[in-house]
MARMI-952366 format. One record per residue (C-alpha): residue in three letters; x, y negated, z negated; residue number from 1. Coordinates in Angstrom, 1 decimal, padded with zeros to 4 digits. Layout:
BEGIN
("ALA",(X,Y,Z),NUM) ...
This chain:
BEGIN
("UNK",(018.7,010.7,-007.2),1) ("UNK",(019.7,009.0,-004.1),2) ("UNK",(020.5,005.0,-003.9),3) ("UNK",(018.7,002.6,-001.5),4) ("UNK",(022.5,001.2,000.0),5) ("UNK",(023.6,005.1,000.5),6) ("UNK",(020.1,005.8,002.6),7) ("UNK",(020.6,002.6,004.3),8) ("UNK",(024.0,002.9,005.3),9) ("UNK",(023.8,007.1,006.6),10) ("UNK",(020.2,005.9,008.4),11) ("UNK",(021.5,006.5,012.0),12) ("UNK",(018.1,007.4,013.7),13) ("UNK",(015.9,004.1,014.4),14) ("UNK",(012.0,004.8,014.6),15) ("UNK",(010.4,003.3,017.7),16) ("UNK",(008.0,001.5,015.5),17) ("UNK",(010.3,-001.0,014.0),18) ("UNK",(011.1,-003.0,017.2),19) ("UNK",(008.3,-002.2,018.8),20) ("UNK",(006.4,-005.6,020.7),21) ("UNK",(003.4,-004.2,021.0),22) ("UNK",(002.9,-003.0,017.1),23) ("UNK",(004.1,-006.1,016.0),24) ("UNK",(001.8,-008.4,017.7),25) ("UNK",(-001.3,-006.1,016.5),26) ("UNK",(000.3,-006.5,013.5),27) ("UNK",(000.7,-010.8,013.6),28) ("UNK",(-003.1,-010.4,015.3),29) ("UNK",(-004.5,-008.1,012.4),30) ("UNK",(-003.1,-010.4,009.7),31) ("UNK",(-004.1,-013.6,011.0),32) ("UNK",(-007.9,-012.2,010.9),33) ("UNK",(-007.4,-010.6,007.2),34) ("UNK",(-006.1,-014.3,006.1),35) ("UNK",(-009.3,-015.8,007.7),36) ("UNK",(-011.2,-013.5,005.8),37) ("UNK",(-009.5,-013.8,002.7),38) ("UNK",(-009.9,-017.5,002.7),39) ("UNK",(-013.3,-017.1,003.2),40) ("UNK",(-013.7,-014.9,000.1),41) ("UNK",(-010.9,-016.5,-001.9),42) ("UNK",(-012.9,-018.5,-004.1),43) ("UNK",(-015.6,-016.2,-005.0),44) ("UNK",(-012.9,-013.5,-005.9),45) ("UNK",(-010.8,-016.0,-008.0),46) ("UNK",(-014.1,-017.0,-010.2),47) ("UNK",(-015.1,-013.6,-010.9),48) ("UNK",(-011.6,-012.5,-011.8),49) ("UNK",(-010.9,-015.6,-014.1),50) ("UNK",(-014.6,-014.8,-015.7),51) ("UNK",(-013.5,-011.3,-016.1),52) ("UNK",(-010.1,-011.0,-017.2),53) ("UNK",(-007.7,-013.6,-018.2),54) ("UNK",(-004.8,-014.3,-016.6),55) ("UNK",(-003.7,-014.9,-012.9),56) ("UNK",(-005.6,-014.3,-009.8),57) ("UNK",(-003.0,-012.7,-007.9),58) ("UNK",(-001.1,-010.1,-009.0),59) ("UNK",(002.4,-009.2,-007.5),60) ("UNK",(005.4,-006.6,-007.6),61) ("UNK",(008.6,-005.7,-006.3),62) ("UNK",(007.9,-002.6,-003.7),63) ("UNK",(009.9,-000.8,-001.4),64) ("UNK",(010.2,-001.2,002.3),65) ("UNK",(012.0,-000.4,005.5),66) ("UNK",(015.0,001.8,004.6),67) ("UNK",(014.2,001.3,000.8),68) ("UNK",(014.5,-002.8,000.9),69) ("UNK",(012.9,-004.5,-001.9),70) ("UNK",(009.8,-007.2,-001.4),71) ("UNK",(007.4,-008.4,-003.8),72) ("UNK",(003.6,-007.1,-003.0),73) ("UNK",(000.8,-009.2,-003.4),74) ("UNK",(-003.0,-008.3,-004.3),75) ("UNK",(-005.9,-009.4,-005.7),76) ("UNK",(-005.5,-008.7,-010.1),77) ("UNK",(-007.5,-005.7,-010.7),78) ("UNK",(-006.6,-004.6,-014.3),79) ("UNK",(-005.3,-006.4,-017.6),80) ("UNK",(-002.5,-009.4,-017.7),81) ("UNK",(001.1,-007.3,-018.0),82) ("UNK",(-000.8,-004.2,-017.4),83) ("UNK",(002.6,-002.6,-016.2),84) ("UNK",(003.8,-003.1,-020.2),85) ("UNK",(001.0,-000.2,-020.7),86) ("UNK",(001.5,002.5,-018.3),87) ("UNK",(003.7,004.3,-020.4),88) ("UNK",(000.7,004.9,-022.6),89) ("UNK",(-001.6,006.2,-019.5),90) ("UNK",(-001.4,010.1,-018.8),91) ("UNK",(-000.7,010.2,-015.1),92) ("UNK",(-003.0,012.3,-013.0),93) ("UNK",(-001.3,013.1,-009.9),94) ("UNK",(001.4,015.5,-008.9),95) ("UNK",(004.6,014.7,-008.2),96) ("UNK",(006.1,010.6,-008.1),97) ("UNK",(002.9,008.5,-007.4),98) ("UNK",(000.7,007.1,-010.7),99) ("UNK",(-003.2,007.4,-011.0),100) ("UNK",(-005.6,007.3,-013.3),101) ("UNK",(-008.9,007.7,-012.1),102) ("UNK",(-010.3,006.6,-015.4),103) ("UNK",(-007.6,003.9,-016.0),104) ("UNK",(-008.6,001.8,-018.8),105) ("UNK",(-006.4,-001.1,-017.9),106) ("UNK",(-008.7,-001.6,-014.5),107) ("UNK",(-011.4,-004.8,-015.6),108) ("UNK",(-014.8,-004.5,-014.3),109) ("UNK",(-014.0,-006.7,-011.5),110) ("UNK",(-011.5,-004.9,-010.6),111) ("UNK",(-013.3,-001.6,-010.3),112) ("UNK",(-015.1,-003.5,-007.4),113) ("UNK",(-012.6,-005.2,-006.2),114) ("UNK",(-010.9,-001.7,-005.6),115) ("UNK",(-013.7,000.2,-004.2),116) ("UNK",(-014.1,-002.3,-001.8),117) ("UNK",(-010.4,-002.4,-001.2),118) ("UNK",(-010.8,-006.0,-001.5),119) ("UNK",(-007.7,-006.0,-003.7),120) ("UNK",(-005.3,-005.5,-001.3),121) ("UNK",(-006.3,-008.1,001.1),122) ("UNK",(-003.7,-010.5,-000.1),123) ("UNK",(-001.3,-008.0,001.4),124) ("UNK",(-002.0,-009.6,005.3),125) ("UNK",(000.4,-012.0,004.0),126) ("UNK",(003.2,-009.5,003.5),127) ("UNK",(002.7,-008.3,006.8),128) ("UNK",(002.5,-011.8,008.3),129) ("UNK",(006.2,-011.8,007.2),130) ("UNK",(007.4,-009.2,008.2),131) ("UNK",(007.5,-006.8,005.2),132) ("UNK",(005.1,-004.9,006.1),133) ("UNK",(002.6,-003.1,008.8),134) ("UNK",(-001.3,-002.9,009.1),135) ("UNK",(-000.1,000.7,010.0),136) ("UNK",(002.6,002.8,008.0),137) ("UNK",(003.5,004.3,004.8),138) ("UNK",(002.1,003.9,001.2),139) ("UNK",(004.8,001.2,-000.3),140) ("UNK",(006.6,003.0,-003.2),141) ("UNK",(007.2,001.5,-006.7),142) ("UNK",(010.9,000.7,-008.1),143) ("UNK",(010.0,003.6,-010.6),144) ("UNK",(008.9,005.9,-007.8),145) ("UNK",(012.1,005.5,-005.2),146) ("UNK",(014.7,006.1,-008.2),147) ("UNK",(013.7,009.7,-008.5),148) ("UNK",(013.4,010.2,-004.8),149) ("UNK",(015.0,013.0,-002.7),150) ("UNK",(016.3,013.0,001.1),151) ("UNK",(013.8,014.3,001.8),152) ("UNK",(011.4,012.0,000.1),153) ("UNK",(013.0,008.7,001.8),154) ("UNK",(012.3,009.9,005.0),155) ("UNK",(008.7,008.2,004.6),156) ("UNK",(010.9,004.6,004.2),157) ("UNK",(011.9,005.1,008.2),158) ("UNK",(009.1,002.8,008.8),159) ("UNK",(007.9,000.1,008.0),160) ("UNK",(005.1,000.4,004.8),161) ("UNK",(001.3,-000.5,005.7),162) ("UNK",(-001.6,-001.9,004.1),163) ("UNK",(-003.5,001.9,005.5),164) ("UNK",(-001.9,004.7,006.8),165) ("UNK",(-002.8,008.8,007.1),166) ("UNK",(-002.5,008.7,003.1),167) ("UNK",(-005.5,006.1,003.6),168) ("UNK",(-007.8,008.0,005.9),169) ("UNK",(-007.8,011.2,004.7),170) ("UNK",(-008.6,011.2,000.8),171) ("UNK",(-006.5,008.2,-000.5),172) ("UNK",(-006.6,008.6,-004.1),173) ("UNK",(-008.2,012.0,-004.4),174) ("UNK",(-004.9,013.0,-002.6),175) ("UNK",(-003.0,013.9,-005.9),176) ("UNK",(-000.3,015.7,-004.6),177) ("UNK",(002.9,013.2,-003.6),178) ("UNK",(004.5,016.3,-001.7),179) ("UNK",(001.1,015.9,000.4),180) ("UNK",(001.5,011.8,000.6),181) ("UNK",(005.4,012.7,002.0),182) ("UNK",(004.0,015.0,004.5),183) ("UNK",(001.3,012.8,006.0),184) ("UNK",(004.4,009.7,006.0),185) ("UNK",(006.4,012.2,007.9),186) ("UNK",(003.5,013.1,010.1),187) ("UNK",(002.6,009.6,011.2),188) ("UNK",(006.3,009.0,012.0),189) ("UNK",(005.5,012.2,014.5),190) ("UNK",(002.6,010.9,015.9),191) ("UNK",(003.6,007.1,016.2),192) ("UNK",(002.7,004.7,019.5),193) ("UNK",(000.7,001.9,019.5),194) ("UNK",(-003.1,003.8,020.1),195) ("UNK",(-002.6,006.0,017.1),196) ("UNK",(-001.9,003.0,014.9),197) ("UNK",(-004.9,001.1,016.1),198) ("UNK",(-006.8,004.3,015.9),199) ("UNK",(-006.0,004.7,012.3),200) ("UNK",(-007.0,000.8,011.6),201) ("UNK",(-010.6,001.8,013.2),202) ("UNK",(-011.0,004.9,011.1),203) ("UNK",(-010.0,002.7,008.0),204) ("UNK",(-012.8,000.2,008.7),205) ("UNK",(-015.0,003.6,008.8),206) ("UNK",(-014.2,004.3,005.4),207) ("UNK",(-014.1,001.3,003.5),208) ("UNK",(-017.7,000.9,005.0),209) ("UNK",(-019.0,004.4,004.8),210) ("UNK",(-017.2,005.8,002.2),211) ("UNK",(-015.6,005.0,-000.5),212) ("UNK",(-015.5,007.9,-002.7),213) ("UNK",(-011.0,008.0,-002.4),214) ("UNK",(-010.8,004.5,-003.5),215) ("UNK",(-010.2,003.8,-007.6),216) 
């Protein structure tokens, strides 16, 4: 196990991406839309979650960044108040760090739609709004995820995470393999400039339209 302050402190190599003008203002651009259409669907959403499920709309939690920096996440609530109190009791399904449960009984019904439309994550144009994060760039790990990481494993953290990413557009969750996850992170990091991340953004529209079948 490796610490966030030792990966942060021997990081010596800066990706382009981070200081990059032009990613940035697709990224303050991008966001500004998502919020409009969030506040458009706001209401309806918050309705059908409160009918649903009680507890809070929103749901948030402390994820990891840029060089492993801590910021709280937000989405749209898709499973059960204090569902993290329960993972413990859900057998995890994928290989390696990441947790899924395709048949996750702590998802409500609303939230089963809310996550095959990917609706969920809209709230998370605010996080990039802010700075913590990118339309484009890597999945953002959990706290339980990083403290079990390798080197090799927080190279992925050399850029900034993203609301979609490779991970997105080629399987998402039917990707169950984190070794696979790391190598499309590192991949991306390859491949960076500012026409690969808005071609990624346009292939992520294609699937949330046309299909869905990687999203649970």
């Amino acid at each position: 196990m490796v610490s966030t302050t030792s990966i942060v402190s021997t990081s010596t190599r800066k990706h382009p991406s981070i200081d990059s003008p032009v990613k940035r203002t697709i990224d303050i651009i991008g966001s500004c839309i998502g919020l409009a259409f969030l506040g458009a669907l706001l209401i309806p959403i918050a309705v059908a979650i409160a009918i649903d499920s009680p507890g809070p709309v929103f749901y948030s939690q402390t994820r990891h960044g840029l060089y492993g920096r801590p910021f709280k996440i937000w989405k749209f609530r898709s499973m059960v108040d204090r569902a993290d109190l329960q993972k413990k009791r859900i057998a995890n399904e994928n290989d390696g760090l990441m947790f899924k449960n395709k048949s996750d009984p702590r998802v409500t019904r609303v939230g089963k739609l809310l996550r095959k439309t990917s609706l969920d994550e809209f709230p998370q144009f605010w996080n990039v709004l802010m700075g913590d994060m990118s339309l484009v760039g890597t999945r953002p790990p959990t706290s339980d995820e990083v403290k079990r990481y390798s080197l090799r494993h927080w190279r992925r953290l050399n850029v900034k995470p993203g609301i979609t990413g490779e991970w997105q557009v080629h399987g998402r969750s039917s990707v169950t393999s984190f070794e696979d996850v790391v190598n499309l992170d590192i991949r991306y990091q390859h491949r960076w400039n500012p026409s690969y991340d808005l071609m990624l953004i346009f292939k992520t529209v294609c699937v949330m339209l046309f299909d869905r079948s990687g999203a649970y």
